[in-house]
Backbone bond lengths (Angstrom), bond angles and torsions (degrees), N, CA, C in turn:
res aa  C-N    CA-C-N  psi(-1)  N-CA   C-N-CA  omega(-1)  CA-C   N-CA-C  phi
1 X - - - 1.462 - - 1.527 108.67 -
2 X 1.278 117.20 105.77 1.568 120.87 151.10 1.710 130.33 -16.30
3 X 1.219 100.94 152.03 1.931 105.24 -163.45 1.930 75.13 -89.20
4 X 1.017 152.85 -8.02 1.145 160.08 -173.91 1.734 111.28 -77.27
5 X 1.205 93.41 -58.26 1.737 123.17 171.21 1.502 113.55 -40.83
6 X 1.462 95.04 -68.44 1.544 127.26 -165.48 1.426 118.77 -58.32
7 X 1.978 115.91 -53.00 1.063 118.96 146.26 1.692 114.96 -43.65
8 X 0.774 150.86 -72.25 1.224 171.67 -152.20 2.168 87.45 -43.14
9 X 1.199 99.21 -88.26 1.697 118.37 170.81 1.382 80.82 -33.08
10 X 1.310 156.87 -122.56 1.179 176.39 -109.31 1.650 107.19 -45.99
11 X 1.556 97.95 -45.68 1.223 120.36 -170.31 1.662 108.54 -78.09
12 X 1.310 109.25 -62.87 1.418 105.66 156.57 1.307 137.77 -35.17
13 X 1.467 112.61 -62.20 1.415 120.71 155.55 1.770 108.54 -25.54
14 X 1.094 117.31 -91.24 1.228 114.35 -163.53 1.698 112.27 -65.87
15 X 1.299 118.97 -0.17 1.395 112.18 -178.87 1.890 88.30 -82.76
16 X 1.282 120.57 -29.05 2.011 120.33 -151.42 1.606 91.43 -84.89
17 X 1.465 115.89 -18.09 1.163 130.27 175.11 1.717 123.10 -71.39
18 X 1.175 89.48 -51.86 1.659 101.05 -170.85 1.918 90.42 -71.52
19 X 1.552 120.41 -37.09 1.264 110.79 -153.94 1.753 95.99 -72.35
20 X 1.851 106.99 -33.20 1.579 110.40 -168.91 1.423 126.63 -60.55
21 X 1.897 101.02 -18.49 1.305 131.15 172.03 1.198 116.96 -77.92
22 X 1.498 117.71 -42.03 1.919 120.22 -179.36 1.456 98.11 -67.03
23 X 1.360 116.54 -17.00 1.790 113.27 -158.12 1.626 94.62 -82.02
24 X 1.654 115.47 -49.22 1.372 130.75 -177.21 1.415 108.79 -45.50
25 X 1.408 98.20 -62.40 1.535 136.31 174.07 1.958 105.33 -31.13
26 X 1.517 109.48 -65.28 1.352 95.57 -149.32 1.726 97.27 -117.13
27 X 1.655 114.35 -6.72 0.913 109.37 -159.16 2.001 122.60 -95.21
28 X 1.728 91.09 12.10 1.612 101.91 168.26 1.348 112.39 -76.84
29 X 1.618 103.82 -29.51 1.701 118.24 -166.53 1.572 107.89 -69.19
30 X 1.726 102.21 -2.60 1.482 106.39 -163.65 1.791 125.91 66.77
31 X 0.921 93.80 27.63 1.856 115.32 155.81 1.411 112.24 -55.38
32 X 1.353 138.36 111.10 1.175 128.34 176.87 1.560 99.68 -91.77
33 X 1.759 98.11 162.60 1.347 102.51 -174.78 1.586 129.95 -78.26
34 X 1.496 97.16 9.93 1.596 109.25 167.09 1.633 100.04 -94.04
35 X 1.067 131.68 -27.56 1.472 119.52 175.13 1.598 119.71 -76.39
36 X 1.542 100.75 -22.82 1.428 98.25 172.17 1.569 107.46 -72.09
37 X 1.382 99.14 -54.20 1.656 101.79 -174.18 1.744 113.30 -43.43
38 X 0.925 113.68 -31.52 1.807 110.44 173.81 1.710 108.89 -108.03
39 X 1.057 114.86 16.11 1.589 118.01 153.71 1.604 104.64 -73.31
40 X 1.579 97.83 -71.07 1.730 114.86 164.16 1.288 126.66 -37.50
41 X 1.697 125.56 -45.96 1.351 124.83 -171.55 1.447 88.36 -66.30
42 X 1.720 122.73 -50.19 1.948 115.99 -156.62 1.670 102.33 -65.67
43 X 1.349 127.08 0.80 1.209 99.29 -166.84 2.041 89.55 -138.41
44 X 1.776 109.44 26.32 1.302 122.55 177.25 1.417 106.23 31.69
45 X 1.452 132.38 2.81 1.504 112.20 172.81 1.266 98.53 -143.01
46 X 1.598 112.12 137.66 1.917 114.04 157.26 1.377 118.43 -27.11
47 X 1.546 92.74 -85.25 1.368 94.70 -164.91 1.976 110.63 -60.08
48 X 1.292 134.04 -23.94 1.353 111.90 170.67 1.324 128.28 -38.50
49 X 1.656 94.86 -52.62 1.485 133.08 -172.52 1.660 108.19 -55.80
50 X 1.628 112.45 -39.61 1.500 128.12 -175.93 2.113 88.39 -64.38
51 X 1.280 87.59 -65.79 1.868 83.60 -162.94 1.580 137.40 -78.83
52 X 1.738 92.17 6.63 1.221 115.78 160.03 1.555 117.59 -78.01
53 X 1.103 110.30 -39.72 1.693 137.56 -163.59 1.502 77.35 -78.50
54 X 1.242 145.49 -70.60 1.901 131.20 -163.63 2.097 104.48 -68.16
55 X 1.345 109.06 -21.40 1.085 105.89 -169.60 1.213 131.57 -82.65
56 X 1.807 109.92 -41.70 0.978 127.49 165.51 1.757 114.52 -143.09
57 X 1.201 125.26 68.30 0.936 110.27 169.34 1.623 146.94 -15.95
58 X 1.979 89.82 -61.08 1.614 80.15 169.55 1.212 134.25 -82.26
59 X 0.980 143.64 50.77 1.552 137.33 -136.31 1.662 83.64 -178.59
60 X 1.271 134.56 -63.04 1.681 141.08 173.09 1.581 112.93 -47.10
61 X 1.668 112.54 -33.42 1.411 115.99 -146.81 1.765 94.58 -124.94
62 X 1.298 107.50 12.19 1.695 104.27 -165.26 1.611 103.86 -97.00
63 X 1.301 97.41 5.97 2.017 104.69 175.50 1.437 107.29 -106.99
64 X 1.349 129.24 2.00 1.430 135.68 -162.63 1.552 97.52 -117.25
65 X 1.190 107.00 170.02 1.482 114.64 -175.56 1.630 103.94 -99.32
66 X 1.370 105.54 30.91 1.628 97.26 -168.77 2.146 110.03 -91.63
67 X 1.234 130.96 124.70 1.051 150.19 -147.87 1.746 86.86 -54.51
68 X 1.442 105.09 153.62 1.345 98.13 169.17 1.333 123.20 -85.46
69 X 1.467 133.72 -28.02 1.159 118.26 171.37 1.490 120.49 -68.09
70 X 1.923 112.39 -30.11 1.681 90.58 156.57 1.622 138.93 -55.56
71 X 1.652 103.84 -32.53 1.412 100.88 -176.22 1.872 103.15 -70.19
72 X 1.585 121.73 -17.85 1.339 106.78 -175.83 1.957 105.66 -93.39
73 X 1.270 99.04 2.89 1.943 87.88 166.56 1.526 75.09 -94.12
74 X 1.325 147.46 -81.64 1.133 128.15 -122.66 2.089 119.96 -60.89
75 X 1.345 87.72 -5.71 1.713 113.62 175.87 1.456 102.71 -91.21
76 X 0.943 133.60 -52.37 1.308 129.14 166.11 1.384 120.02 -62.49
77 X 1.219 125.64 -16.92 1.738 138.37 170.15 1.523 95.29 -75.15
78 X 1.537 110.12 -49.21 1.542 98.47 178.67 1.591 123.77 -88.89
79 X 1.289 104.13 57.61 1.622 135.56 -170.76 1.655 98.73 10.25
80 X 1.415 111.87 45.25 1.388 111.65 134.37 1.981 139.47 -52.37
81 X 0.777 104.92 105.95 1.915 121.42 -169.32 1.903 103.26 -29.75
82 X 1.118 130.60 143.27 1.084 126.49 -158.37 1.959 98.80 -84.30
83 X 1.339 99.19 -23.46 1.387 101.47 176.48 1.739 113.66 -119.58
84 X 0.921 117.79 35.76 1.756 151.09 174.01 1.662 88.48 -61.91
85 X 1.427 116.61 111.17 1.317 135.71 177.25 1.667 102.40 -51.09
86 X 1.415 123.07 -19.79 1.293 110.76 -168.29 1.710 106.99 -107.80
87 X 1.617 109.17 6.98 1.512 114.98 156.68 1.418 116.17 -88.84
88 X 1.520 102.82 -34.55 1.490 101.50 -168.10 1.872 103.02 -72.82
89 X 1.268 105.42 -45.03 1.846 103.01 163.49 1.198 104.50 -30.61
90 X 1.347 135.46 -93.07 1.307 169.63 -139.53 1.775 89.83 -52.01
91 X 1.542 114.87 -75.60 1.525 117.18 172.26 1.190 137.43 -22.37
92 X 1.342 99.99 -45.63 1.880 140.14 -163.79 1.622 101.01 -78.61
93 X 1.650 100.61 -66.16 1.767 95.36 163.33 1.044 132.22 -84.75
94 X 1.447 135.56 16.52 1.574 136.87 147.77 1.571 91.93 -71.06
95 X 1.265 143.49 -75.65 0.717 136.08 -138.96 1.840 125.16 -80.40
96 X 1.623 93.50 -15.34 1.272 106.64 170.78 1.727 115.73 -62.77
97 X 1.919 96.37 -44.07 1.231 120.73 170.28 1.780 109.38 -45.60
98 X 1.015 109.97 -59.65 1.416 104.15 -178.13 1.068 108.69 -39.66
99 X 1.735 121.52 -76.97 1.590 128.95 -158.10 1.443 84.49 -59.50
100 X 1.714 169.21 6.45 1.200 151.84 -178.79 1.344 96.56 -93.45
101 X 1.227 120.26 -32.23 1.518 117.60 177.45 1.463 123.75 -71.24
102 X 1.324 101.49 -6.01 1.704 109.05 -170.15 1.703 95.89 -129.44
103 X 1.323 129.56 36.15 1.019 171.71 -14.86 1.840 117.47 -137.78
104 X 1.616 92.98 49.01 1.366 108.94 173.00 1.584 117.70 -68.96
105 X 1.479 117.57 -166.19 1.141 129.18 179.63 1.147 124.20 -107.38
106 X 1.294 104.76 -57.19 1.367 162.47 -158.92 1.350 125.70 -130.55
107 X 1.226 127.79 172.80 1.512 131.10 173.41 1.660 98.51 -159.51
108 X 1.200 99.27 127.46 1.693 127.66 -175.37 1.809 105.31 -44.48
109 X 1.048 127.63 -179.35 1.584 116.50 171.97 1.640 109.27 -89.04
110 X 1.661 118.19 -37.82 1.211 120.43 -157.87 1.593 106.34 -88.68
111 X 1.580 109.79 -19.77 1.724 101.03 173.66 1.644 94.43 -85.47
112 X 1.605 127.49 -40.27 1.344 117.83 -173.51 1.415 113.70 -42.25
113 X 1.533 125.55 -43.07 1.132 120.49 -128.92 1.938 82.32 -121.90
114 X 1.105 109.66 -0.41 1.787 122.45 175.22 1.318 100.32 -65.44
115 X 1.492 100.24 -71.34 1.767 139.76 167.38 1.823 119.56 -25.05
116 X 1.678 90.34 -41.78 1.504 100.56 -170.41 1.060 86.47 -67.12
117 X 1.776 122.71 -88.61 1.264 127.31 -171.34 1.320 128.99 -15.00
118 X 1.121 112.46 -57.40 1.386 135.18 -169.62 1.915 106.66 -47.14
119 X 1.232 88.00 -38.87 1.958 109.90 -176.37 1.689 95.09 -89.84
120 X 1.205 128.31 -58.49 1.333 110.34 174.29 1.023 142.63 -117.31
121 X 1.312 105.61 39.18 1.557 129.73 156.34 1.494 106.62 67.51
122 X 1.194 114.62 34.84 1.927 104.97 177.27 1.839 92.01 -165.78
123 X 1.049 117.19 145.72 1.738 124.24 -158.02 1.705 79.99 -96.07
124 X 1.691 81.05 145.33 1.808 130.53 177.75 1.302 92.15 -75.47
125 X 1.390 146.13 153.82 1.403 121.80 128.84 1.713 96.34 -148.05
126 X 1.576 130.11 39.87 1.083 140.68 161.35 1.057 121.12 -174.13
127 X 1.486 127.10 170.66 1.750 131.85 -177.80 1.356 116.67 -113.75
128 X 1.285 118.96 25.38 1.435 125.78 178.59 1.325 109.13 -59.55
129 X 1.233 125.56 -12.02 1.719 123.89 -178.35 1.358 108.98 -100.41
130 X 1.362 131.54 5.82 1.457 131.76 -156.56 1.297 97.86 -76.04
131 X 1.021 115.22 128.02 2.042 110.65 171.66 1.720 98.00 -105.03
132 X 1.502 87.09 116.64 1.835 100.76 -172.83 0.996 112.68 -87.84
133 X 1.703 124.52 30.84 1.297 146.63 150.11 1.607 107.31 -71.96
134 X 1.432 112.79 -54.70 1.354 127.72 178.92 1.372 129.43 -93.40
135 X 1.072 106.11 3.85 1.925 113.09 -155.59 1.671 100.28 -175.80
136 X 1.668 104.22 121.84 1.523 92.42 170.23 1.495 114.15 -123.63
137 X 0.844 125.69 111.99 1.800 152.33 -141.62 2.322 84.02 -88.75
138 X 1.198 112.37 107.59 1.570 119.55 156.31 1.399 95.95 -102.42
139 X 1.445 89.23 -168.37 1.430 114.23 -166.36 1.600 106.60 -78.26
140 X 1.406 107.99 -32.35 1.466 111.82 -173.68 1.292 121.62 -110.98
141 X 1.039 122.67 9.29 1.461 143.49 160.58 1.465 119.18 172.15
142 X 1.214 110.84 -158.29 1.777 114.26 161.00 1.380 117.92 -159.81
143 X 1.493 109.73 166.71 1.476 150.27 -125.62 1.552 95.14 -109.31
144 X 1.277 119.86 159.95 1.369 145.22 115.88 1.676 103.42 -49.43
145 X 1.131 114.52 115.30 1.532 101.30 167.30 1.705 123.70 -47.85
146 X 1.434 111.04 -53.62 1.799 107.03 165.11 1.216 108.59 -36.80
147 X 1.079 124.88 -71.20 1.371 144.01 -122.21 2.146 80.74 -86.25
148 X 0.625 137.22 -9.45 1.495 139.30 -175.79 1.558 111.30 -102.54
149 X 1.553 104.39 -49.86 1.457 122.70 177.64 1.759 92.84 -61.46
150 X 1.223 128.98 -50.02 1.098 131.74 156.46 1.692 137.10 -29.51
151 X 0.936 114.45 -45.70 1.692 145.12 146.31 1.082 97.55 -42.57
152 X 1.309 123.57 -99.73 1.261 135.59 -161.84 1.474 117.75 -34.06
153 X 1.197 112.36 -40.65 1.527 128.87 -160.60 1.579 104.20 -72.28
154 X 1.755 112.38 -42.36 1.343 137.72 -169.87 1.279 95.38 -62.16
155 X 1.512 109.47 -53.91 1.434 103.31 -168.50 1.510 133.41 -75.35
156 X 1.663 104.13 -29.14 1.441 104.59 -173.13 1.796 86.21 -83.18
157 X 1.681 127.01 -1.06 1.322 99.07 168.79 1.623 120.09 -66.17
158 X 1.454 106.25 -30.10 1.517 134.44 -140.81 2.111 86.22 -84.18
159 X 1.346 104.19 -24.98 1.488 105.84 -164.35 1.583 101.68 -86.13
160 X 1.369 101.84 -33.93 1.603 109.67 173.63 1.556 118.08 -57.49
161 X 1.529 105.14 -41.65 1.459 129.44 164.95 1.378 128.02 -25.45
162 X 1.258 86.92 -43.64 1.836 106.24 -164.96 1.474 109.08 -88.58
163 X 1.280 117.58 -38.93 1.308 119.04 165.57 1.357 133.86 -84.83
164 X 1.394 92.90 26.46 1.778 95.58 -173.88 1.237 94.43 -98.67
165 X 1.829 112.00 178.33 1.703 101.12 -170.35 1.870 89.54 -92.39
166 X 1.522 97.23 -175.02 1.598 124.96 -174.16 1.586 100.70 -58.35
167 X 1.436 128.00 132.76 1.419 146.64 -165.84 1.962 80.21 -73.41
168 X 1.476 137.63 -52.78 1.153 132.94 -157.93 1.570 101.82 -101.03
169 X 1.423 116.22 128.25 1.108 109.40 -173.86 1.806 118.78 -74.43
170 X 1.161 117.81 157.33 1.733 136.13 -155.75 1.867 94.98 -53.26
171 X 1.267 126.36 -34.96 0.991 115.93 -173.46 1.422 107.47 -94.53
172 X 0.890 123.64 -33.84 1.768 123.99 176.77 1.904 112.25 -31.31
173 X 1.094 92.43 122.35 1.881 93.41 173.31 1.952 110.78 -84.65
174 X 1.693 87.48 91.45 1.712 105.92 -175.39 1.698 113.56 -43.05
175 X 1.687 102.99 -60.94 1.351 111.27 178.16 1.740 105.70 -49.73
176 X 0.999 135.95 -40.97 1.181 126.25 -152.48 2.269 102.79 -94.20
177 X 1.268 101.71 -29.64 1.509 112.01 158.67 1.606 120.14 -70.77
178 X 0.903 113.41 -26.24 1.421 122.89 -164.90 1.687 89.03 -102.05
179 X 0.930 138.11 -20.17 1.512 134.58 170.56 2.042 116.57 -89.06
180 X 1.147 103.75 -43.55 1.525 119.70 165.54 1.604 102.33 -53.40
181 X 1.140 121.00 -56.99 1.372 114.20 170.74 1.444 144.08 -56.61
182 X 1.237 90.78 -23.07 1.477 114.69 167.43 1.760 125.66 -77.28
183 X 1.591 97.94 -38.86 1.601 115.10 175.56 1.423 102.24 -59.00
184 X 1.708 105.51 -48.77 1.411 120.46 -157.71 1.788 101.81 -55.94
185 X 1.126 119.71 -41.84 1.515 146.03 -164.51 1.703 100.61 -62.23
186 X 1.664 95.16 -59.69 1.400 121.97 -170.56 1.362 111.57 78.76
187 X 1.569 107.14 64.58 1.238 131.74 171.75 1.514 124.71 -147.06
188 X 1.458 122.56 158.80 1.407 111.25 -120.81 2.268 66.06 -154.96
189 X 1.290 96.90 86.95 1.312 99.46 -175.31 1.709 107.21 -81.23
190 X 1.665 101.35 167.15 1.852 107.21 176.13 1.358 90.91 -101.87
191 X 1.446 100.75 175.19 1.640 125.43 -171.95 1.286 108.69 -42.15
192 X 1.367 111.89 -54.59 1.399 134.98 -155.61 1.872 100.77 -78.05
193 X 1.196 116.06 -14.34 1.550 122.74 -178.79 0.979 118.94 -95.13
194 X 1.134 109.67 -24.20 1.656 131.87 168.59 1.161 121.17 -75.42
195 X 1.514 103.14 -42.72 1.683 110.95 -169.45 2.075 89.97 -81.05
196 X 1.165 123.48 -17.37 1.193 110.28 -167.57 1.453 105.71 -90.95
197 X 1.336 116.21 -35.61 1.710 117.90 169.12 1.368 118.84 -55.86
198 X 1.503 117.78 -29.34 1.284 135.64 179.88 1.228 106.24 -61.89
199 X 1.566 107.19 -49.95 1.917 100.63 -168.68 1.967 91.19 -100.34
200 X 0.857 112.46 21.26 1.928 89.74 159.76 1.663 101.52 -111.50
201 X 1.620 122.32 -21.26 1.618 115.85 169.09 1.578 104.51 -64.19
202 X 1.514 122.83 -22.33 1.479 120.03 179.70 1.433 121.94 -81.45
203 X 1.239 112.54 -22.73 1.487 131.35 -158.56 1.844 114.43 -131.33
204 X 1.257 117.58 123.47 1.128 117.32 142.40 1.725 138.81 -23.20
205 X 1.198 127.58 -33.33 0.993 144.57 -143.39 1.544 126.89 156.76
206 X 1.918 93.37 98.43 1.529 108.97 -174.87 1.541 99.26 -139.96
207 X 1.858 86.46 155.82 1.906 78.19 -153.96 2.234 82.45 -111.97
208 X 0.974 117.27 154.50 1.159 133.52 -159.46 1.790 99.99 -118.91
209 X 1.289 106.49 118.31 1.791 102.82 179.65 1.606 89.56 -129.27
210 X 1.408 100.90 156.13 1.499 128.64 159.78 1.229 105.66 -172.80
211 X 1.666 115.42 -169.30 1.333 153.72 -172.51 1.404 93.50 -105.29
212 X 1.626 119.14 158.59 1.360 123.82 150.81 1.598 117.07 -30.06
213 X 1.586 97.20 128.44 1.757 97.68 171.39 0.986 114.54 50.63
214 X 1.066 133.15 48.16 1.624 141.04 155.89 1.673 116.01 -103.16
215 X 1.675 107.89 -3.25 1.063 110.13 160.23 1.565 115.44 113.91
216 X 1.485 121.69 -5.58 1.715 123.95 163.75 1.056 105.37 -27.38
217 X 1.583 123.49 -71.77 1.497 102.76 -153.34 1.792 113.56 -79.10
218 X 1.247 132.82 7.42 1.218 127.52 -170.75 1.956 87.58 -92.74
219 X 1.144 119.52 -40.81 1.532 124.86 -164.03 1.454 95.73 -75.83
220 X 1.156 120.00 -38.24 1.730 103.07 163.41 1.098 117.43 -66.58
C-alpha cells in the first residue's frame, strides 16, 4: 500500500471521527443529521466543522437551519461567558433579523437593547461590544453590517441619479408621449398621475408616495 493510500485511510479515519463527535456533540441539542451534514459540507472538513462548532457556535451554525435559541444553549454548553462579546453580536443580529422580516432596516437602540435583555436576562444599556464586522451601530440605531453597506450603495446610486440628464430627450414633445402611453395602457390618469409621469420623464430618480389605490402601481 502506497504512502498515498495510507494518508488517505488516515484521513478518513479521523474525518468518521470528527463526524461521530459532531453527532455526540450536537445531537442532544436535537441537531438532525441533515443539519450536521451541511454544518460539515460549509466548512468541507469534520474535524474543522467539530472545532468551529465548540468555538463559535454562532457564526459555525448560522448556515444551518438550526433554531437560534438552540445554537445559543449549545454556546453556552460550550462554556461560552453569558456576556461573551460574541453572544451579544450573535443576539443583536437575530434580532435585527427579525424586525427585517417585518420589514425594517434597522432597530432603534432602546427597543434593540429592551429586546436584548429580555433574551438574556441582564439589561443592554450600550454598544461597546458591536463588532462592525457584523453590525453597524449609527446614531439612530443599528445595522446588519451588509444590509447598511447596502443602503449606502442605493443611495449614493440614487444621488448619481439626480444628476443625470432627462431619460426623454429636450426636444421630444413629453405631454404628447406621456399621453400615447396612457391610451396605449387604456387608462385615463388623475392630475396627480400625470404630474408624477411628468417628473420621472424629467428625472432620473423620483420617489412616488400614496395611500392604498391612489394609483402607484398603474404609474409604474
Amino acid at each position: 500500500i502506497g504512502k498515498k493510500s495510507v494518508t488517505g485511510l488516515i484521513d478518513g479515519l479521523k474525518g468518521n471521527q470528527a463526524k461521530r463527535s459532531l453527532i455526540e456533540w450536537l445531537g442532544p441539542f436535537g441537531v438532525s443529521m441533515g443539519m450536521i451534514n451541511k454544518l460539515i459540507r460549509s466548512f468541507a472538513n469534520p474535524e474543522i466543522a467539530l472545532a468551529r462548532s465548540h468555538e463559535n457556535p454562532y457564526s459555525s451554525l448560522s448556515h444551518t437551519e438550526v433554531p437560534f435559541r438552540v445554537v445559543d444553549s449549545i454556546a453556552l454548553a460550550a462554556k461560552m461567558e453569558v456576556n461573551d462579546p460574541r453572544r451579544l453580536n450573535a443576539v443583536a443580529a437575530h434580532i435585527i433579523k427579525d424586525e427585517m422580516r417585518n420589514g425594517h432596516c434597522y432597530v432603534g437602540y432602546k427597543s434593540l437593547y429592551a429586546a436584548m435583555g429580555n433574551f438574556l436576562n441582564f439589561p443592554i444599556v450600550d454598544a461597546l461590544w458591536a463588532d462592525p464586522s457584523l453590525l453597524a451601530a449609527e446614531t439612530w440605531g443599528m445595522y446588519l453590517r451588509h444590509v447598511r453597506d447596502w443602503e449606502l450603495a442605493v443611495s449614493k446610486w440614487l444621488r448619481a441619479c439626480v444628476f443625470e440628464e432627462s431619460i426623454i430627450a429636450d426636444d421630444a414633445d413629453e405631454t404628447t408621449m406621456i399621453s400615447l402611453a396612457f391610451n396605449e395602457c387604456g387608462v385615463v390618469p388623475s392630475d396627480k398621475q400625470r404630474e408624477a409621469i411628468e417628473m420621472a420623464a424629467e428625472h432620473r430618480a423620483v420617489v412616488i408616495t400614496g395611500g392604498p389605490g391612489t394609483g402607484k402601481t398603474t404609474i409604474v
